[in-house]
C-alpha positions as CSV (number, residue, x, y, z in Angstrom):
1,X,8.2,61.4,7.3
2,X,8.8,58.2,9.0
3,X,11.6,55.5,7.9
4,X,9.9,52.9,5.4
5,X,12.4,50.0,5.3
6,X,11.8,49.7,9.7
7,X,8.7,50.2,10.2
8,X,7.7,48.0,6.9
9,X,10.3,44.8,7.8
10,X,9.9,44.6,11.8
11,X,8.0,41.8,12.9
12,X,4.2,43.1,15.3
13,X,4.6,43.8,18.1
14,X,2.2,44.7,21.2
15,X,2.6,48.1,22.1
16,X,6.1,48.8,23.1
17,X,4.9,50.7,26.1
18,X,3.8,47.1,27.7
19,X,6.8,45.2,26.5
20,X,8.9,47.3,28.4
21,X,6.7,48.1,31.6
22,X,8.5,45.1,33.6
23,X,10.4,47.5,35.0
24,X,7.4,48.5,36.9
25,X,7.2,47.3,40.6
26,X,4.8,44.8,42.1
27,X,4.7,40.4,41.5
28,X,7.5,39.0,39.4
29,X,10.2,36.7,40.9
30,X,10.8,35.8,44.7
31,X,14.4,37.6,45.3
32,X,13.3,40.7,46.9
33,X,16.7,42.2,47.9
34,X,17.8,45.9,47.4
35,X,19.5,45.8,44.1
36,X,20.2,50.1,44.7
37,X,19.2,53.0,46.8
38,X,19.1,56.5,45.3
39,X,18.3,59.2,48.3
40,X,16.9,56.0,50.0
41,X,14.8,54.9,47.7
42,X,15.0,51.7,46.9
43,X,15.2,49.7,43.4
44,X,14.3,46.1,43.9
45,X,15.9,43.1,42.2
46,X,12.9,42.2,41.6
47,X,12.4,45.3,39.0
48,X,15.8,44.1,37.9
49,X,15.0,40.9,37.2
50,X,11.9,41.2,35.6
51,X,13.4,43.9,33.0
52,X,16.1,41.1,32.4
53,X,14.2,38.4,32.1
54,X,11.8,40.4,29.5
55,X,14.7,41.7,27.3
56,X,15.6,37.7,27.9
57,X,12.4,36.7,26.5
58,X,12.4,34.3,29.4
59,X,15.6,32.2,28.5
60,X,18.0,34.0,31.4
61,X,19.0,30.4,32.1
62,X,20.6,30.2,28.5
63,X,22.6,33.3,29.8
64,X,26.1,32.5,31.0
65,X,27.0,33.8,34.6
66,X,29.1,37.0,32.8
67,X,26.2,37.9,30.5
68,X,23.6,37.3,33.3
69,X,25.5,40.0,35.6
70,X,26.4,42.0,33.2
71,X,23.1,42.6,31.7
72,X,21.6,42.6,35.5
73,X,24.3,45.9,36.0
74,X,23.3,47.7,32.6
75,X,19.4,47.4,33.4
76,X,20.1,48.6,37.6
77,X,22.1,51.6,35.7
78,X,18.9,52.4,33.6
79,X,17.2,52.1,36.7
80,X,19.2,54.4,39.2
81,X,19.1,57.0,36.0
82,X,15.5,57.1,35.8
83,X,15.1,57.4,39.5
84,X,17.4,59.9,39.8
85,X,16.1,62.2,36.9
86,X,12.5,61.4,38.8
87,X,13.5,62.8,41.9
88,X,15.0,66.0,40.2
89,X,11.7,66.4,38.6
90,X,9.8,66.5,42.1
91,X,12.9,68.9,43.1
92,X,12.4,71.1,40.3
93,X,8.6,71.0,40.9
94,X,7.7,70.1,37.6
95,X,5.6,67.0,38.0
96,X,2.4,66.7,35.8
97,X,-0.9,66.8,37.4
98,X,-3.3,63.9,37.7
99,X,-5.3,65.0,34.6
100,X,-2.5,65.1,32.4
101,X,-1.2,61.5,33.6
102,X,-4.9,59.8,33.1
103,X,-5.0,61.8,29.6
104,X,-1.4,60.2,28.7
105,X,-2.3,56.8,30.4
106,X,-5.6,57.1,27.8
107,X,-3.6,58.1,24.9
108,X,-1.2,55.3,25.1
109,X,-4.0,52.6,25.4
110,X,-6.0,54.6,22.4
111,X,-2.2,53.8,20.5
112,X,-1.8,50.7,21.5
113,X,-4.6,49.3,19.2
114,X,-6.5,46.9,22.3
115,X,-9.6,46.6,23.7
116,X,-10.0,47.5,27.9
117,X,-10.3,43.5,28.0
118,X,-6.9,42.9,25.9
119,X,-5.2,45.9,27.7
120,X,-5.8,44.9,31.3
121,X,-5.2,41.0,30.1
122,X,-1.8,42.0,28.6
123,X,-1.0,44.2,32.1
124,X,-2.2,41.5,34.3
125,X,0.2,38.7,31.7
126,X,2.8,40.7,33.0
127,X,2.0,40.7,36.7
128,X,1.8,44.6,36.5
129,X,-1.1,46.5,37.8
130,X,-3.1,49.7,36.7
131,X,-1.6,51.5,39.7
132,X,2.1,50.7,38.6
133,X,1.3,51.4,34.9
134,X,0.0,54.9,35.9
135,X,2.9,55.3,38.2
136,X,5.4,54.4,35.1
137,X,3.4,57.0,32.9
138,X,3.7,60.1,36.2
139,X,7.6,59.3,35.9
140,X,7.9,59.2,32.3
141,X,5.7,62.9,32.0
142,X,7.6,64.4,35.2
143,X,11.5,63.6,33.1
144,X,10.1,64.9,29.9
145,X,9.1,67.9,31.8
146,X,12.5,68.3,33.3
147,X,14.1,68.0,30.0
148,X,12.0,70.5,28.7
149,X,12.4,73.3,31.1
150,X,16.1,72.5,29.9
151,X,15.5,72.5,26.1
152,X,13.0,75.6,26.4
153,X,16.1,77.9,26.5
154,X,17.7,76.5,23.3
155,X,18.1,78.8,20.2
156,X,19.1,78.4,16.9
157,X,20.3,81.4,14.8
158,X,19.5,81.9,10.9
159,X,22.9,81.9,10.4
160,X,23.2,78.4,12.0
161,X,20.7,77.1,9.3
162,X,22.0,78.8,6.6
163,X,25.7,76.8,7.1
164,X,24.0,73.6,7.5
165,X,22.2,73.9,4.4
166,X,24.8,75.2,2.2
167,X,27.1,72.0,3.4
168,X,24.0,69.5,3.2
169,X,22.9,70.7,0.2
170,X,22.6,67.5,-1.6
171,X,20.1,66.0,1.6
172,X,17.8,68.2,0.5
173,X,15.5,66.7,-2.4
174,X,12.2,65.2,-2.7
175,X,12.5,61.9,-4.5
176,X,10.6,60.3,-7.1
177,X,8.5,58.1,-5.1
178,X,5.7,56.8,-2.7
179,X,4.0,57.4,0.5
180,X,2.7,54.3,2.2
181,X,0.4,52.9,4.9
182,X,-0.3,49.3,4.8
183,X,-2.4,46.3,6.7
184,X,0.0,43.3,6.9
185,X,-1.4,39.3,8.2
186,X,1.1,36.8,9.1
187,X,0.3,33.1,8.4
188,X,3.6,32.5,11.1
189,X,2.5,32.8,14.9
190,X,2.7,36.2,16.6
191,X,1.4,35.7,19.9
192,X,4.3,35.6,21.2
193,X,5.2,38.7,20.3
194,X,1.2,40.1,21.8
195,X,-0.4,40.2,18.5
196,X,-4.2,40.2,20.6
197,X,-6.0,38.9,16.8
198,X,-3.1,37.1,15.8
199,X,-3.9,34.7,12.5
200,X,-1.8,31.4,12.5
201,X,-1.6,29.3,9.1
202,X,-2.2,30.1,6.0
203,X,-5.7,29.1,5.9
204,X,-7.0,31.9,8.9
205,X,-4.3,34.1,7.4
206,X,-6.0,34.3,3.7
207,X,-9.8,34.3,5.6
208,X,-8.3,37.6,7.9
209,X,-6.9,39.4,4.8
210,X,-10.0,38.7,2.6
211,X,-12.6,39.8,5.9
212,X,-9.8,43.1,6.1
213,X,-10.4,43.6,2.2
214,X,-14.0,43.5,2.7
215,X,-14.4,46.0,5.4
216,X,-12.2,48.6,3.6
217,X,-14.3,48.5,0.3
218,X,-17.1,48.6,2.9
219,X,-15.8,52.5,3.6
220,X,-13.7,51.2,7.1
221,X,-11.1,53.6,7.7
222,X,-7.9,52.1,6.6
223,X,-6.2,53.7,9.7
224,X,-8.8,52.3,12.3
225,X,-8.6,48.7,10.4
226,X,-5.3,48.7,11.0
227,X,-4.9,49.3,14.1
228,X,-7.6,46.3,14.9
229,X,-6.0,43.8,12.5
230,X,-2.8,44.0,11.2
231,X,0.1,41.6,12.5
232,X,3.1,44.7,12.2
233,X,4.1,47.6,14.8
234,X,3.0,50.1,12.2
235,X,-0.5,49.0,13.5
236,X,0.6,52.2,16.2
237,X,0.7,54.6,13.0
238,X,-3.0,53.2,11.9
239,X,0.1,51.7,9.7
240,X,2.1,54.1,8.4
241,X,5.4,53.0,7.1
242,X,6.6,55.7,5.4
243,X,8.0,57.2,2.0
244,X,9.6,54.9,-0.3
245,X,11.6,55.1,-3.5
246,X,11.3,52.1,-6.1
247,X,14.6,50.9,-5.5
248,X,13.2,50.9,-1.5
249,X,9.9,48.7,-2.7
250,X,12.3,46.1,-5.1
251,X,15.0,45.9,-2.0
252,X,11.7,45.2,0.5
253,X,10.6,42.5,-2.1
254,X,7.6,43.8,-3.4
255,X,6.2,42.1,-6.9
256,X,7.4,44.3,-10.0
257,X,3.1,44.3,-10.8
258,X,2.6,45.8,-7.3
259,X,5.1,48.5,-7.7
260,X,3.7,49.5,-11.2
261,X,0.7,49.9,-10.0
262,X,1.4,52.3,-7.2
263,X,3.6,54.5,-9.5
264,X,1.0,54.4,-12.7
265,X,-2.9,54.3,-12.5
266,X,-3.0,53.6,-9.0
267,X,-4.8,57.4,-7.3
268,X,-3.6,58.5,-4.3
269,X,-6.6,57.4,-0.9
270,X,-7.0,54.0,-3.0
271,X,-5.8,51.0,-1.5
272,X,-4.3,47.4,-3.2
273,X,-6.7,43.9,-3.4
274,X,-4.4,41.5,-0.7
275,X,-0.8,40.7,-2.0
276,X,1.5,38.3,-0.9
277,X,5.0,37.9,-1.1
278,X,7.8,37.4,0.9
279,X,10.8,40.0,1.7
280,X,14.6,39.6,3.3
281,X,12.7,39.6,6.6
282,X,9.6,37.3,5.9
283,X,10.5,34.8,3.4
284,X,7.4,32.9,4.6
285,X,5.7,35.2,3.1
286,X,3.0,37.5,4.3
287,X,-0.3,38.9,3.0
288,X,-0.4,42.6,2.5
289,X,-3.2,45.7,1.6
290,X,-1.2,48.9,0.7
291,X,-2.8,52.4,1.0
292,X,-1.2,54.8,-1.6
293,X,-1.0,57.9,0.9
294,X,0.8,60.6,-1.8
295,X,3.0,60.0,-4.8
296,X,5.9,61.9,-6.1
297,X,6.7,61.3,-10.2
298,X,9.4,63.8,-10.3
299,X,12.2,64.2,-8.5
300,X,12.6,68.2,-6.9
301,X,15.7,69.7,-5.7
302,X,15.1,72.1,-2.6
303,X,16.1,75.4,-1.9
304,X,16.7,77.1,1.4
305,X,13.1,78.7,1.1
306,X,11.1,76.0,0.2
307,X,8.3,75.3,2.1
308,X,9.5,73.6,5.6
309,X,13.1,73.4,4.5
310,X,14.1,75.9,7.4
311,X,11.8,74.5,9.7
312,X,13.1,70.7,9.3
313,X,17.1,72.0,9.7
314,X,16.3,74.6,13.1
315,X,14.2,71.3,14.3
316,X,16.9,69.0,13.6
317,X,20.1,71.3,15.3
318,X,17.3,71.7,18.4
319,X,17.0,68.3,18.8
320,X,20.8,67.3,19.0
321,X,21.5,70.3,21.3
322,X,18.9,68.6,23.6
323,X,20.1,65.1,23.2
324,X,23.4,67.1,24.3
325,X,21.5,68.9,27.2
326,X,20.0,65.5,28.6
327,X,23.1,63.9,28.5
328,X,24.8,67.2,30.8
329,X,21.2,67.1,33.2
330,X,21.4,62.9,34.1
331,X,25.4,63.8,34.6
332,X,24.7,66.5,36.8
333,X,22.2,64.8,38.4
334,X,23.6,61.4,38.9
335,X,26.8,63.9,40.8
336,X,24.5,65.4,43.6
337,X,22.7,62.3,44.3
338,X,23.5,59.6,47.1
339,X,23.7,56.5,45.2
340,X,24.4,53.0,46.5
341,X,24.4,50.5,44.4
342,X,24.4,47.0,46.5
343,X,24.4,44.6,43.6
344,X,28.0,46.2,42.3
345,X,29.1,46.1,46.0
346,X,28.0,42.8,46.1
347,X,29.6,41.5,43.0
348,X,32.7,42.8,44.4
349,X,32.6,40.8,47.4
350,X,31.5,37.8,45.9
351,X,33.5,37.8,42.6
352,X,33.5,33.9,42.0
353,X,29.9,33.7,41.1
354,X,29.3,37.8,40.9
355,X,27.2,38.8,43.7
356,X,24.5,36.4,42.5
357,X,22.3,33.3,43.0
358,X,20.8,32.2,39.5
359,X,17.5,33.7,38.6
360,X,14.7,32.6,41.1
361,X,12.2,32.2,38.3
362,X,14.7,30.1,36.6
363,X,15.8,27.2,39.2
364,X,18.4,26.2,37.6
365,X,22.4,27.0,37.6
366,X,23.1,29.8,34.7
367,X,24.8,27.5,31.9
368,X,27.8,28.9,29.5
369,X,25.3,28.8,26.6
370,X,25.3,31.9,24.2
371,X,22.6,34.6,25.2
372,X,19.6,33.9,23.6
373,X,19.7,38.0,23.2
374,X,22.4,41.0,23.7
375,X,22.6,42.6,26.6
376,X,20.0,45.1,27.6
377,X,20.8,48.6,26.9
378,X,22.4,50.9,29.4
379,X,19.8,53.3,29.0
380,X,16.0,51.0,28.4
381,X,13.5,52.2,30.0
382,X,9.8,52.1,29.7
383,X,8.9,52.8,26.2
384,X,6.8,55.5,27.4
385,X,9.5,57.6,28.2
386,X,10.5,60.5,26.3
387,X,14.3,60.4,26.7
388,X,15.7,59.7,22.9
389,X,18.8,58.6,21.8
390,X,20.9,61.2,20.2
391,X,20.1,62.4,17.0
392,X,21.8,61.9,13.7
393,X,23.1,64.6,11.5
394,X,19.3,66.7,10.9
395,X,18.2,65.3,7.7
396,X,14.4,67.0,6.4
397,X,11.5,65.0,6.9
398,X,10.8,65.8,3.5
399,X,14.1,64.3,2.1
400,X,13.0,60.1,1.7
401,X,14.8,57.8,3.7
402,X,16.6,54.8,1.7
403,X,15.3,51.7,3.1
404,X,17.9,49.2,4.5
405,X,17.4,45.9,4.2
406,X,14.3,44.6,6.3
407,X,14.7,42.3,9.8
């Protein structure tokens, strides 16, 4: 089941596989050098740039020169990966056909809770086009195709289940608790962040919440409604955030009234009247409608043969051998391929300002401010693509998560 405390505390977002398509070719800023070749293909600084100056959120001029370069280096690196896995795919002859990139292209624009109108305005916002979204969407299918010719050869033995259990025996338990899916309006403004039918104050944020309220006792589907209206990245579950223990609701800040109800008369398909309260992360406050989506009174310890218990550890030991297995195939990869990487090369022959004139789209020097944001990750990539970071120790789905505290 998926993580409450997340998924209930992070601010909306627009779908994550548009905040992270800048690494897309086509518009952007005016340096069009080689940043990288890989087989002779080439990786613009263009592609660079826009990737930095979206994990930036447009400050790169608050960047000092070191954290500039250095986060220019970590997002090329992500880029020469993702080429190079790319090209093995083609290799390997395991590219997906047209069909099955228009059905995924379809499916994440069905997820992403827009209209056509809002999708295309978003893409065009970020100076992408439909051709470089699909082309993002062909690279993403073709490396989760390569890793799963890979992972298709992984087995797990009973015997490997069997010792995880019997040393993990305490992870596996179904708490006392509730399942969740909620509709959340923010009186704050979240345009920012692409909220498409975003309420600002608290005047449109009480009318949206009370219209919301209306259409689900008017038989809407909660799921549908929420992926239309609510101001929270669970809007891409229909907003699902998960299983929740009372100690998770109190920590999240939810009213002691609000958790009574869900734990007493409250029946399971029924959804709140709009509550609002503030939490670690909001303490603005926000307006919320909560669907009760199960409810656990008692707490049940779990055997080795209850139901999924098997299936939850042999999933979970699969999916860190993989993380293991991509981690051996980009290696392996990255060896046999002809990389040159001209920004590094140029960094070392230019070490007294890196390699680098500011950012074009910038004009102005770099100052020695603080980074408005860390550095890009060495491995982001587009959202839409299926490479995961590697996997905790395998925990059932059907052992609740504790929340953390929300952001």
């Amino acid at each position: 089941m998926s993580r409450f405390s997340k998924q209930f505390a992070l601010p909306a977002l627009v779908a994550a596989i548009i905040l992270a398509l800048n690494a897309c070719s086509g518009g952007g800023t005016a340096d069009t050098g080689v940043a990288a070749t890989v087989n002779g293909k080439k990786i613009m600084m263009s592609e660079v740039e826009r990737l930095v100056n979206q994990q930036a959120q447009g400050k790169q001029a608050q960047l000092s020169a070191h954290d500039l370069a250095q986060a220019r280096m970590q997002v090329l690196d992500s880029l020469i990966q993702r080429e190079v896995m790319y090209q093995r795919a083609e290799q390997e002859k395991v590219m997906p056909t047209e069909d099955q990139v228009t059905a995924f292209v379809n499916d994440q624009k069905q997820q992403s809770g827009m209209s056509e109108e809002d999708f295309a305005r978003k893409l065009k916002e970020q100076n992408l086009t439909p051709e470089s979204f699909r082309e993002e969407a062909k690279k993403d299918l073709a490396i989760k195709a390569l890793q799963d010719k890979y992972a298709g050869k992984i087995t797990i033995s009973d015997r490997e289940v069997e010792d995880y259990y019997s040393n993990n025996k305490q992870q596996f338990k179904n708490e006392r608790g509730v399942a969740l899916a909620m509709i959340a309006v923010d009186p704050a403004d979240n345009s920012q962040q692409g909220i498409t039918n975003d309420a600002k104050g608290d005047a449109e944020a009480k009318v949206k919440i009370d219209d919301v309220y209306q259409q689900l006792k008017g038989g809407a589907d909660f799921a549908t409604v929420a992926r239309a209206k609510s101001e929270d990245q669970s809007l891409l579950r229909g907003g699902d955030i998960g299983f929740a223990t009372e100690d998770d609701l109190r920590q999240n800040g939810f009213p002691a009234d609000v958790i009574s109800q869900l734990f007493g008369p409250m029946q399971v398909g029924s959804f709140t009247a709009p509550v609002k309260f503030s939490s670690p992360s909001f303490p603005g406050s926000r307006w919320y409608i909560f669907k009760l989506q199960e409810k656990r009174l008692q707490t049940e310890n779990l055997t080795l043969e209850s139901q999924g218990v098997r299936q939850q550890i042999a999933l979970a030991l699969t999916n860190q051998r993989k993380d293991i297995l991509n981690a051996a195939l980009i290696e392996v990869a990255m060896n046999e391929a002809k990389i040159a990487n001209n920004l590094a090369a140029d960094m070392l022959t230019n070490p007294s300002n890196l390699g680098l004139r500011p950012a074009s789209s910038q004009g102005a020097p770099a100052r020695s401010a603080p980074p408005a944001t860390s550095s890009p990750s060495p491995t982001a990539k587009p959202a839409v693509s299926a490479t995961k970071p590697p996997a905790a120790a395998p925990k059932p789905t059907t052992a609740p998560v504790k929340a953390a505290s929300p952001k």
